[in-house]
N, C-alpha and C positions, 0 to 999 in steps of 0.2 A: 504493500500500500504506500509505503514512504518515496518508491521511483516512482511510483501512477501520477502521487502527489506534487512530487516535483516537476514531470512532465507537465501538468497541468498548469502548477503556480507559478513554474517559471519560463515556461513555453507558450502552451495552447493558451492561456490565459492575456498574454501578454503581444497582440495582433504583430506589431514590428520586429521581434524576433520570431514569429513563425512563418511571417513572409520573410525575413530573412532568412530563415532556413531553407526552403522553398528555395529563394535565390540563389543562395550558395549550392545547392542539392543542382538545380537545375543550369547553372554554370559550368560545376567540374562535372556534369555528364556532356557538357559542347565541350570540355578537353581546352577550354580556357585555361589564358596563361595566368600566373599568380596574381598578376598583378590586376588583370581584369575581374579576376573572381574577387579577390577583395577588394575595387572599385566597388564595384556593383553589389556585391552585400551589402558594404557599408551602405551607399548612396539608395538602397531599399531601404535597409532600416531607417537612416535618417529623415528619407519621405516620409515614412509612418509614422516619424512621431514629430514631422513638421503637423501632418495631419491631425495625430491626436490633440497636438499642441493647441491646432482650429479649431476643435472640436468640443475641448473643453475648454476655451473661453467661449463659445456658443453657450455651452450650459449656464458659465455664468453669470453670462448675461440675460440668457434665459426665467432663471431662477427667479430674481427678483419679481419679473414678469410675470410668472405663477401668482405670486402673492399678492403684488397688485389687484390682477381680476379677481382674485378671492376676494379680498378686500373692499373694493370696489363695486361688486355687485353681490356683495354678503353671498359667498354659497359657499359651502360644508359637504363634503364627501368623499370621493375615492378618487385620488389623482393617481392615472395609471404612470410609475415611476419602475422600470426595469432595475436601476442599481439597487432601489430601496427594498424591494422586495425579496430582490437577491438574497441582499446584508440579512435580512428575517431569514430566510428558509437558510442557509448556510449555518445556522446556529443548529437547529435538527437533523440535516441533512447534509454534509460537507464532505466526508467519507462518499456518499452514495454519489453523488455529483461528481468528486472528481473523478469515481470509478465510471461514471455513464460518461463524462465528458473523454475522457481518453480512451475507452474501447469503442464510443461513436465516432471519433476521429479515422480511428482505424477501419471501422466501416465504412466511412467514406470513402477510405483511398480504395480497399476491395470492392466496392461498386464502381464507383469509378472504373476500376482496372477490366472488371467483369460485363460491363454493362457499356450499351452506345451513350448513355449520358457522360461525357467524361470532365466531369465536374469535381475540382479539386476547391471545400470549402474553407477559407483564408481568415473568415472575421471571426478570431477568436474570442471574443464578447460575447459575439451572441452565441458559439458553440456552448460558453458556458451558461450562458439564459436557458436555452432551451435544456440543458442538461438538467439546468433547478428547476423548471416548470413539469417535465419527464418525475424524477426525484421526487416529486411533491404528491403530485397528482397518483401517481401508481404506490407511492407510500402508503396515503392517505385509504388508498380503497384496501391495504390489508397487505399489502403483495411485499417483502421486504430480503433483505440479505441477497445471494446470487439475483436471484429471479428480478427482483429489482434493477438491477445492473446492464444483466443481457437485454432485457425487455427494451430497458429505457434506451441503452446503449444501439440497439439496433434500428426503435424510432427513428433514435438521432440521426445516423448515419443515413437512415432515406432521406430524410426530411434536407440535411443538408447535401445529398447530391441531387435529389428530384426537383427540389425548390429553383435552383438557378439555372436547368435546365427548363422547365415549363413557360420560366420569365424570359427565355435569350433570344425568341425571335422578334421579342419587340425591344429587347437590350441589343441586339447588332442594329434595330434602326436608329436606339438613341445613339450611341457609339461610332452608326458608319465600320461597322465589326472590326474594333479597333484592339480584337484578341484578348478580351476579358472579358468576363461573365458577372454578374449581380451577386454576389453572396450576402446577403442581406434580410434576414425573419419577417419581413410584412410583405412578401412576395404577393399574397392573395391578393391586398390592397394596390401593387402595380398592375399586378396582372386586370384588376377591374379598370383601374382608372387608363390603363392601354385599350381594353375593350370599348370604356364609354368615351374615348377621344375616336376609337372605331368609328364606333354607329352615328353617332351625334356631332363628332366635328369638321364634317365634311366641308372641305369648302374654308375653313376656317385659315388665317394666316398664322404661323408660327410666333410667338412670345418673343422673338428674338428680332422681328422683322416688325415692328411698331415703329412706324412713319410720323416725325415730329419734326415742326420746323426747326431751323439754324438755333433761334433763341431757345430753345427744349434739347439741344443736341446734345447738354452733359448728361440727360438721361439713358443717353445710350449705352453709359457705362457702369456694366452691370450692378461694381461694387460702389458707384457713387449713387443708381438707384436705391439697392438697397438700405444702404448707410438712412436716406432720405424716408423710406418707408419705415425704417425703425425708429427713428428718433420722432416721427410725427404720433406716432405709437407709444411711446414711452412717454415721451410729454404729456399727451394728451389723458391718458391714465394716469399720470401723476398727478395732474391739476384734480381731475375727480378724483382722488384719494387725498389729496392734500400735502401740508408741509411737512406732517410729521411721520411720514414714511417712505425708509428706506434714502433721506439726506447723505448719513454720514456725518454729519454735524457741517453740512455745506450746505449750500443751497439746492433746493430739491429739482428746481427745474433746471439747475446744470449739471446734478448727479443724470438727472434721465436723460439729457443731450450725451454727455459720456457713453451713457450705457450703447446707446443706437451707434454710436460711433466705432466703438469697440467690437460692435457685432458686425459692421462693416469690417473691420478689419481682420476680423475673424474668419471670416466668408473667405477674403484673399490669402489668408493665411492656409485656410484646408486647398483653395484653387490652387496655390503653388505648390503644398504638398501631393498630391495627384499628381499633377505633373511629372513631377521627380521619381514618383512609386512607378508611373505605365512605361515612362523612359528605361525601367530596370527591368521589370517584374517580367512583360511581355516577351522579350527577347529569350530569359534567364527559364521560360516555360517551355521554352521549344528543344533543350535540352530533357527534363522531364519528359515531354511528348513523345521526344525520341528514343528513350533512354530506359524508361520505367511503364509509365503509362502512357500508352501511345494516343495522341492526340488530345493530352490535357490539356485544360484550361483552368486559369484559376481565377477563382469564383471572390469577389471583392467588396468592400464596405462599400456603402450608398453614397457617400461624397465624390465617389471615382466618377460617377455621373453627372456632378454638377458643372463641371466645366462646359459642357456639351449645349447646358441650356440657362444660364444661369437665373434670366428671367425668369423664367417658369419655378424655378425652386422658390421663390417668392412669389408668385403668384398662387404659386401650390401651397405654400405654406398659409397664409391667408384665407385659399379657400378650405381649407382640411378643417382648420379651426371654425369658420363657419358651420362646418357640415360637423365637426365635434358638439358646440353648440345645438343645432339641432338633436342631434343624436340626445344630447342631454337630458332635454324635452324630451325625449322619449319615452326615457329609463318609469317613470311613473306609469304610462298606463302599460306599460310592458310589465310591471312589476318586479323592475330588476334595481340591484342599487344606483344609486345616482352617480354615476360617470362626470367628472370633471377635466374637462379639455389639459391637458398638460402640455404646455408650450415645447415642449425638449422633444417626444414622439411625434407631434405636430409638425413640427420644425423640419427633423431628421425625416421622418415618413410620410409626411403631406409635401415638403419640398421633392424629393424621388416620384411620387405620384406625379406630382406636376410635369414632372420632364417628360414623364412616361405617358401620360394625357396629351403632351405639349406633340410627342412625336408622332402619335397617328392622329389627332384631331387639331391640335393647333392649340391657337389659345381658348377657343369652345373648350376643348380634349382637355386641356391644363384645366381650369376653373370647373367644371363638370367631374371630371374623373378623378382630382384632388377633395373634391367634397364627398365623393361617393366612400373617398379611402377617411374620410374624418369622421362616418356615420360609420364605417367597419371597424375601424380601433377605437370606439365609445361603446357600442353595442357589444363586440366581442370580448373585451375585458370582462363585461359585466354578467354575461353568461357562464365565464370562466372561474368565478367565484365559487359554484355551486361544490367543482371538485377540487378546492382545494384546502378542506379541513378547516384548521383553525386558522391559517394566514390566510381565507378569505374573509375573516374580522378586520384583519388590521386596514388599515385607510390606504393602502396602495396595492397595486397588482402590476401583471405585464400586460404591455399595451402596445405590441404591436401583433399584426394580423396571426403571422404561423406562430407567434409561440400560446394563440389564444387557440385556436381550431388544432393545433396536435395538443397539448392539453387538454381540450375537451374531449380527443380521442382517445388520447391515450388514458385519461379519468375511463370513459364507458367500457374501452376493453378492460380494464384491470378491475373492473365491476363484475365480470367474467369468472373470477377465479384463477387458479393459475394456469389450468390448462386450455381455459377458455383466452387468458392472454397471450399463450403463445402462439394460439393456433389465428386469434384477433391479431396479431403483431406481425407474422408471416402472410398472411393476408392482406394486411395493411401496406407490406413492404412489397410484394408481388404488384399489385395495384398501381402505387407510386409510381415503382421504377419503371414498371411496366410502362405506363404512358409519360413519363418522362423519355424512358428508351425512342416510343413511337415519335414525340415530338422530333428527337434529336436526328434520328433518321430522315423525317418529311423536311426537316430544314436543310439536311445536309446534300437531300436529293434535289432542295431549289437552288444549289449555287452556282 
């Protein structure tokens, strides 16, 4: 358990050393000279934690933001928060998680290897999410020690090689098949909001292609848009909450100018980090492809997308929370708990919607298919409550799409019993892969 554990804590855990390993692994299989394998290691890892570096000043700055609308519009309930629920369920379950989280790993690379999906999955965050959401849920119905582990461990490993294969033919349109793949747990949520940019935004112009005179022409740039959409946001929540929140002991409406400011520069900080991770990553896969698993791809956090549109990840991000929002209203005559928009999922997984909207429908696609993904991580969270014991008390959950629907799956088989889990888990896996497999095939016959 103490290797599983270190694997976990100080590898799979930790997203810039496991693309770096990936790097280095898929370097010295092109028989790269020293010097270029450790170029390119490093210059991987160092992308991923220019990235992380974006990422969590996004939170941030996000943060505050939370509590303003709390504030602001007095509401009380369950803000869906991935880290915080973690920190809960890790105190019960830490053992059982980093056993699911390292032997689903390993099921990834074997599907992968086995199967036409050849989806190698890279965001170590969410392998470990889903591992606690697996862990919790299959605990919680009874199921515990080995059985718990395989069970969950093998969830995992479909989940994260089916999931970015099912999403990649509308990921090579964002991308321009730029040799990565989506690795990212609210897949279900792109995959609708690509559907309803499908059907509905025919005709539409692209987020990226908004025509404005000379005097409007600094809006064309993406991160001085955004910087301008956050700070009119922050502001304007600050005034209605007042002076005495979240100052600093400064003045409150040029704490909230900083803040919008910072999330601008945040945005350009994850843009550059991308950049420097596909400059390494892609090249450093084709060694893997050729070498180990033939025709790998590796499967990448959602910010690897945002260069491609970066409009749309703001427009998406905006409409998601809208469609959170509604969803909210919901939660009452559904009879489910009261779901409160959390700015940080919103952000991350309404902005990816958007691009993903933005690329088959336009800006329709982006606004449309970004609210459809803000009504599915509001509703899916709060479904997912039912199976998860006693941390469906506490005030937070997970709140993106797959780690809310294999959760609830993996909750109803492990309701099953044990032999009903396994024979529900192999089934479940046959299924996935299976039309993952199918997808990967019909795309690979239209190239």
């Amino acid at each position: 358990m103490s290797v599983i554990k270190f694997i976990v804590d100080e590898i799979l855990s930790k997203p810039a050393l496991l693309v770096g390993l990936m790097a280095l692994i898929g370097l010295i299989a092109l028989k790269k000279s020293f010097s270029e394998v450790l170029t390119g290691t490093l210059k991987t890892i160092i992308g991923f934690l220019i990235l992380i570096a974006g990422a969590t000043l996004v939170i941030g700055t996000l943060t505050p933001l939370d509590d303003l609308i709390q504030q602001v519009f007095h509401l009380h309930g369950v803000v869906p928060t991935n880290d915080a629920i973690v920190a809960l369920a890790l105190q019960s379950f830490g053992k059982q998680v980093a056993a699911i989280m390292a032997l689903g790993f390993l099921f990834n690379l074997v599907f992968a290897w086995i199967t036409p999906a050849k989806y190698v999955f890279l965001t170590g965050h969410h392998l470990l999410y889903l591992a606690t959401v697996l862990a919790v849920v299959i605990g919680t119905a009874g199921i515990k020690g080995a059985n718990q582990i395989i069970i969950g461990a093998i969830m995992l490993g479909t989940v994260a090689t089916a999931m970015p294969a099912l999403v990649h033919p509308f990921t090579k349109r964002v991308t321009n098949d730029a040799g990565f793949a989506l690795g990212h747990l609210n897949t279900l949520g792109y995959i609708m909001s690509a559907l309803v940019g499908k059907w509905l935004g025919k005709g539409s112009k692209s987020t990226e292609e908004i025509e404005l005179s000379e005097k409007w022409n600094f809006l064309k740039e993406p991160i001085v848009t955004t910087s301008i959409v956050m700070i009119i946001i922050y502001v304007a929540l600050s005034i209605l909450a007042g002076p005495t929140v979240y100052s600093n002991g400064g003045n409150y409406i040029m704490y909230a100018l900083m803040q919008g400011l910072t999330f601008g520069a945040s945005i350009a900080i994850i843009i550059y980090g991308v950049r420097m991770i596909l400059g390494e990553i892609v090249p450093a896969f084709q060694g893997i492809a050729l070498k180990i698993i033939p025709n790998a791809i590796p499967a990448l956090d959602c910010p690897t997308v945002f260069p491609f549109a970066p409009t749309a990840v703001i427009v998406g991000f905006l409409s998601s929370v809208v469609g959170g929002i509604v969803g909210m209203f919901l939660m009452g005559p559904l009879g489910l708990a009261l779901i409160i928009p959390g700015m940080i999922p919103h952000f991350f997984d309404g902005g990816t919607a958007g691009v993903y909207g933005n690329a088959t429908g336009g800006r329709r696609g982006a606004i449309l298919g970004a609210f459809v993904n803000g009504i599915l991580i509001t509703v899916l969270p709060a479904l997912l409550l039912a199976y998860m014991g006693t941390l469906g008390l506490a005030n937070t959950t997970f709140g993106d799409t797959d780690f809310c629907w294999s959760g609830i799956v993996g909750g109803l088989i492990s309701r099953m019993g044990i032999v009903g889990a396994y024979i529900g888990t192999i089934i479940f896996a046959v299924v996935l892969l299976g039309l993952a497999s199918y997808v990967t095939i019909k795309l690979n016959q239209s190239k």
